[in-house]
Each structure stands twice: as structure tokens, then as C-alpha cells.
C-alpha positions as CSV (number, residue, x, y, z in Angstrom):
1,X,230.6,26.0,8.2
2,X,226.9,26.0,7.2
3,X,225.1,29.5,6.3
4,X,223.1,30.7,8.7
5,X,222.9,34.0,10.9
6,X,225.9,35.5,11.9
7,X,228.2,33.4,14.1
8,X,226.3,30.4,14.4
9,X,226.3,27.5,12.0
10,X,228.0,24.1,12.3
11,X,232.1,24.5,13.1
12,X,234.0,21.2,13.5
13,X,236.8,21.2,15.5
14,X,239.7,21.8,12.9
15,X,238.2,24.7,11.8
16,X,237.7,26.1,15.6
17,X,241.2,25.1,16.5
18,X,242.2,27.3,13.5
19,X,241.2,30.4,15.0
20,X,242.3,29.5,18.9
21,X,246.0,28.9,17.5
22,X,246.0,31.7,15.5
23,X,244.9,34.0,18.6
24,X,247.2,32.5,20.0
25,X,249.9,33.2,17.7
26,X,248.5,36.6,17.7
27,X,248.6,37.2,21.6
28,X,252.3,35.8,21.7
29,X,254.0,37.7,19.3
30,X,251.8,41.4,21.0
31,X,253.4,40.1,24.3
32,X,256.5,39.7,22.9
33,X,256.7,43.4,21.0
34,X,255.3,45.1,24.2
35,X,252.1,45.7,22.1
36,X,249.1,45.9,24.4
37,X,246.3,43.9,23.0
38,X,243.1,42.0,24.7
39,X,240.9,39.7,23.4
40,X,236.7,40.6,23.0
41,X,234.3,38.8,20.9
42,X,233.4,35.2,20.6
43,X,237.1,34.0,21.4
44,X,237.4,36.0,24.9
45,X,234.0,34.1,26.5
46,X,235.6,30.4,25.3
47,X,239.4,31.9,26.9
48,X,237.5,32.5,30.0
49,X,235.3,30.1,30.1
50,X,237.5,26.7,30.6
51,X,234.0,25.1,32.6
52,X,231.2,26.2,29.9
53,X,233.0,27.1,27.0
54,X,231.7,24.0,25.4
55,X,228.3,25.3,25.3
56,X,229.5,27.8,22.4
57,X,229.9,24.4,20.2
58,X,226.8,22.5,21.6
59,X,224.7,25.4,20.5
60,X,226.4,26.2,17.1
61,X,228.2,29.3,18.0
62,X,230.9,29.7,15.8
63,X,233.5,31.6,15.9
64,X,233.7,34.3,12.7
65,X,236.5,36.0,13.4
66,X,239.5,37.1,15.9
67,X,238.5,40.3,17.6
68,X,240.8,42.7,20.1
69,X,240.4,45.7,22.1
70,X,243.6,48.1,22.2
71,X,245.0,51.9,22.9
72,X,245.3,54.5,19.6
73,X,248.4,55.6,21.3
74,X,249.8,52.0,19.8
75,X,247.9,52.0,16.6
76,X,251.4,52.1,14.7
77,X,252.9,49.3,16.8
78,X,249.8,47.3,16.3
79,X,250.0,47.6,12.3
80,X,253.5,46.7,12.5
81,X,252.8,43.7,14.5
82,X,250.6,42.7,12.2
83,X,252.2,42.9,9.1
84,X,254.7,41.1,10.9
85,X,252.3,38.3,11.0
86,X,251.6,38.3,7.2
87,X,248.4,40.4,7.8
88,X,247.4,43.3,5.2
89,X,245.2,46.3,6.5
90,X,241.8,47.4,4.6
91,X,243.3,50.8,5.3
92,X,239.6,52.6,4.2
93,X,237.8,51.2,7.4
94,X,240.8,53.0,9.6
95,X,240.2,55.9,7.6
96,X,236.1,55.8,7.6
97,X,236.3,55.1,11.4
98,X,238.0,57.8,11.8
99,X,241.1,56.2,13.6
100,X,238.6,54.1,15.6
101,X,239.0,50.9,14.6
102,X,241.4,48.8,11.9
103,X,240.8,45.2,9.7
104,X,243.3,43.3,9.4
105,X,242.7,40.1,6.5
106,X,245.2,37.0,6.3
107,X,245.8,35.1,2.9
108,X,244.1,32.2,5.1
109,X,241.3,33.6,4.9
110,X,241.3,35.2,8.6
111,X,240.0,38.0,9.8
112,X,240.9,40.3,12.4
113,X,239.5,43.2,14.0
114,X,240.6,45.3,16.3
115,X,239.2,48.3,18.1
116,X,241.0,51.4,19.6
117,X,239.8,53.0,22.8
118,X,236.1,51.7,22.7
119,X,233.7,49.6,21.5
120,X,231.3,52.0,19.9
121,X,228.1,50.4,18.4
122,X,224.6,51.0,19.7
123,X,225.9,52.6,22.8
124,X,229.9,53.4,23.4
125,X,231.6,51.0,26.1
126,X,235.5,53.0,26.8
127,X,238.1,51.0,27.8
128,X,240.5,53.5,28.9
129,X,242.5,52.2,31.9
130,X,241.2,49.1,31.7
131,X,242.8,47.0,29.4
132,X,245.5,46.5,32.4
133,X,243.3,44.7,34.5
134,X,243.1,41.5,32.9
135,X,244.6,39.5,30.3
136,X,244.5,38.2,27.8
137,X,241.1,39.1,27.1
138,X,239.3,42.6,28.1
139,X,237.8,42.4,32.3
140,X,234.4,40.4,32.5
141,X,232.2,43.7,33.0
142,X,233.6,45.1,29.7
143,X,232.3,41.3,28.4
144,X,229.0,42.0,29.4
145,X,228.8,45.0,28.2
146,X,230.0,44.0,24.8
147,X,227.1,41.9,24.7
148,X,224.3,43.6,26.4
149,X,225.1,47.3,24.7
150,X,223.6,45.7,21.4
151,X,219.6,46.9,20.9
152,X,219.5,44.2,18.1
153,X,220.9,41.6,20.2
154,X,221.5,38.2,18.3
155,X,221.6,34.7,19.7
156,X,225.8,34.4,19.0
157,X,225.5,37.4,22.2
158,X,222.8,35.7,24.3
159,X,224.7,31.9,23.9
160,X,228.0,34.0,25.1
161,X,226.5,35.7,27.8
162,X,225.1,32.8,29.2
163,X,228.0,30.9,29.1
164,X,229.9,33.6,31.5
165,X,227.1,34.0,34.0
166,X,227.2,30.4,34.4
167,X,231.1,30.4,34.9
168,X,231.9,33.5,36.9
169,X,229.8,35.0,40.2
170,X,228.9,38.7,40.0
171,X,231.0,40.8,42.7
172,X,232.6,44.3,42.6
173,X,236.1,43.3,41.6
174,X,237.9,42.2,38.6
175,X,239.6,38.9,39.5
176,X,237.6,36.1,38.0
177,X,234.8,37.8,38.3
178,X,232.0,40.0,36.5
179,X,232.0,43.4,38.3
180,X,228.7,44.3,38.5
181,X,229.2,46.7,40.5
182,X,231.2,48.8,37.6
183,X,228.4,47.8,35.1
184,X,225.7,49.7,37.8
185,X,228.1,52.7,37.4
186,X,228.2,52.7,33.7
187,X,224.9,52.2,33.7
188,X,223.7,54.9,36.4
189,X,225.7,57.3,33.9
190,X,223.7,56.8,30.5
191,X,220.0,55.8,30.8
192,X,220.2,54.7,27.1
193,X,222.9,51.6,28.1
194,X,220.6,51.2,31.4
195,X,218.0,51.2,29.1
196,X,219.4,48.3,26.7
197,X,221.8,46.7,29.3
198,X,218.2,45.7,31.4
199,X,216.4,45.3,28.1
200,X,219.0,42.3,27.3
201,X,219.2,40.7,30.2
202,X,215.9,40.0,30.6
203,X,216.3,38.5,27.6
204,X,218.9,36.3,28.5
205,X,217.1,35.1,31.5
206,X,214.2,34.0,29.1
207,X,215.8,32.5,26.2
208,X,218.1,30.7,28.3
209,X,215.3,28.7,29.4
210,X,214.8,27.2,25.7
211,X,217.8,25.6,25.2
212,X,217.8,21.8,25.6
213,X,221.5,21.7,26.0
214,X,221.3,23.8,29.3
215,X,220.6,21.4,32.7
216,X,217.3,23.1,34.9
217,X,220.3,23.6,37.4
218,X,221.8,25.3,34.6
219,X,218.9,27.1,34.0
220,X,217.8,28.3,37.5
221,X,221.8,29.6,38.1
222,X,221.4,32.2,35.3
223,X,217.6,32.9,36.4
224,X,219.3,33.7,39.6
225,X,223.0,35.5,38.4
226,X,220.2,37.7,35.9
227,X,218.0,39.2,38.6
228,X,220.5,39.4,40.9
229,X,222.7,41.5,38.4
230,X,219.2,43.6,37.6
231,X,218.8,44.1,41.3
232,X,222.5,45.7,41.8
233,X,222.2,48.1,38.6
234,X,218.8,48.8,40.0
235,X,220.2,50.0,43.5
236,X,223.4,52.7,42.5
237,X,222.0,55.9,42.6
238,X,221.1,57.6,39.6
239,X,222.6,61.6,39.2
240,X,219.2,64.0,38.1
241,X,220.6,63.7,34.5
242,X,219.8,59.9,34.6
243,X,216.2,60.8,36.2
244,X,214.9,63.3,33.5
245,X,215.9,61.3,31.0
246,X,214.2,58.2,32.3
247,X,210.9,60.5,32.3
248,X,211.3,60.3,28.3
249,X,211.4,57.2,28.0
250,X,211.5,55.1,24.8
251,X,209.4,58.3,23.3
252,X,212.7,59.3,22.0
253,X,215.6,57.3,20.4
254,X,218.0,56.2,22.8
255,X,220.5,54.2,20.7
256,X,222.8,54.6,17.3
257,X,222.0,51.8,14.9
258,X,225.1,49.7,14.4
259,X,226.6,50.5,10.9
260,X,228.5,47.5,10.2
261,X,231.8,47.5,8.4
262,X,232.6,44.9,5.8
């Protein structure tokens, strides 16, 4: 793969199909062992997006590494797995993250991350309870959020993102579909992810319109699933909490900066 920024660079299709059939090594053998995992990250927007998932190759998004989203109460069971699977843990970022989050490296030269409870950079997305409602990879609005929590947001995010607006309709259920109405909720309980959530997908609506490989129909459908998704986060009532804080403003910080682990 060709340097670049993180996640996008030239991938041919050997290398790609190297990480889908080790996912989905990975996903058969948790099902089989009653281990509980679902897939985030680069790999869960091409698993649920059969329509548009070529995009992620037309527009040199490449896939980095194999991501999941799991419980703490399995954390044991989900070392086992992988060990199983000839993985071998960098047991200092368990420790460091304080039982958070755990790296798991392959002698192919694989990676694999995976993240207990929540997802916890700029803004903390919990995904208590949820990682039951779809499968294999983590519910759409979780997707979104993955994305759109990130102040810093990088083009990897904004190419994913668009991708899944273009494939699913916004509603306010699960089932093949983003629930934007959970995203308002989340959102009407933290003015700082209202705050970066907005901020991001206003930027998706305008950098989407750059991209040669993206059809005006293309184009005008995310235009359209963007302000429509702005206009149902703007309508759930926000709690007096929500409304003084908003009076602050940017004036004060209202993000962590992401402190990458390597």
C-alpha cells in the first residue's frame, strides 16, 4: 500500500481480501465460542454496505486494520479466542487503558483492536445493550457516531460516512437503518457530541460534493440524508443542562484530544 494519511493509500484486491477473510475467520470462530463481538471501523461500513461499499476502493480507503466493539464482562473469553487464533496481546495497552481496550498482533502482520464497553476518543460513544441489536457489526447509529464523534475528522471517516448515508435511509429503528432518532437522544444529552456530531456532518455534506467518483444523484442524496439528519437532532428537546452549556459555546473546550495508542 502506498504511504499516505492514515487509511487511505492504494490497496489491491489481495491485500483487501486479506483482511475480509481474516474478519471473517475472526467472526466465526467468536460465534462459535459464544464470544460476543461486532465489527466497527473501516470493515463494518464495507459489511453493510453491499451497494456502495465499492466507493471505499474508488476513493483509496484502505483498510488498516480489523476493529471490534465488545463487553468487559468477556474480556477473558475474548483473549482466549484470540490466542486461539494465533494472536498475541500487547498486554501494556490493556493495562494503560485501564481495562478499556486490548491489541491483539498476528505474525501476518495483522492487527486487531478491540474495544470494551465504548468507544472513547474525542467524545465517549457506550455501547451497553447494544451490541445485541445487530450483527455482525455494531447498529448503524453507533456507525455514525464512530465517525462523527472525531473533532479531527479525517477523510478515511468522511469516505465511510458517505458511503452509509448513501446505502441506508435515516429512521428511528435499527433494522437496516441509521436511527437517527437515537443519535438526536445522544446528542440532546452532551452538547459537546451535539457540538462535533453537527460540526461533521456539515462537513460531509460539503466534501462530498468534491469527489469525482460520486454521481450529482449521488451527491444530492447525501445533501439531502445530511440536512435531513441535522434537522431531526435539531428537533428532540434539549434538558436545561444541554441549554446552559450551549450559552458557552466553543469559549470553552468541549472535547478530549484523541491519544492514540500504538
Amino acid at each position: 500500500m502506498s504511504s499516505g494519511p492514515i487509511g487511505m493509500g492504494h490497496q489491491d484486491k489481495s491485500e483487501r481480501e486479506k483482511f475480509e477473510n481474516e474478519l471473517k475467520r475472526i467472526i466465526d470462530a467468536s460465534n462459535s465460542a459464544g464470544v460476543l463481538l461486532r465489527v466497527i471501523g473501516s470493515l463494518a461500513f464495507q459489511m453493510h454496505c453491499p451497494k456502495y461499499g465499492f466507493i471505499q476502493e474508488a476513493m483509496g480507503r484502505a483498510y488498516t486494520d480489523i476493529d471490534f466493539a465488545g463487553y468487559s464482562k468477556q474480556t477473558k473469553e475474548i483473549k482466549v479466542l484470540m490466542a486461539g487464533l494465533g494472536y498475541a496481546e500487547e498486554k501494556d495497552v490493556f493495562i494503560v487503558s485501564e481495562g478499556d481496550r486490548s491489541i491483539f498482533n498476528h505474525p501476518s502482520g495483522l492487527h486487531v483492536d478491540v474495544f470494551y464497553e465504548k468507544l472513547d476518543f474525542c467524545h465517549p460513544i457506550s455501547w451497553s445493550g447494544r451490541l445485541e441489536v445487530d450483527a455482525p457489526t455494531i447498529p448503524l447509529a453507533e456507525m455514525v457516531l464512530e465517525k462523527m464523534q472525531i473533532v479531527q475528522i479525517n477523510e478515511k471517516d468522511i469516505i465511510d460516512t458517505i458511503m452509509l448515508l448513501l446505502e441506508h435511509p435515516l429512521g428511528d429503528h435499527d433494522k437496516e437503518t441509521i436511527n437517527i432518532a437515537r443519535v438526536a437522544l445522544l446528542c440532546a444529552k452532551d452538547w459537546g457530541l451535539w457540538r462535533t456530531t453537527t460540526m461533521n456532518l456539515n462537513k460531509v455534506q460539503i466534501l462530498a460534493q468534491g469527489y469525482p467518483q460520486l454521481t450529482a444523484e449521488q451527491k444530492e442524496l447525501v445533501t439531502d440524508q445530511v440536512k435531513a439528519a441535522l434537522a431531526r437532532i435539531d428537533q428532540e428537546n434539549k434538558p436545561l443542562a444541554w441549554r446552559m452549556r450551549a450559552r458557552v459555546g466553543d469559549r470553552v473546550k468541549w472535547y478530549k484530544d484523541v491519544d492514540e495508542v500504538h
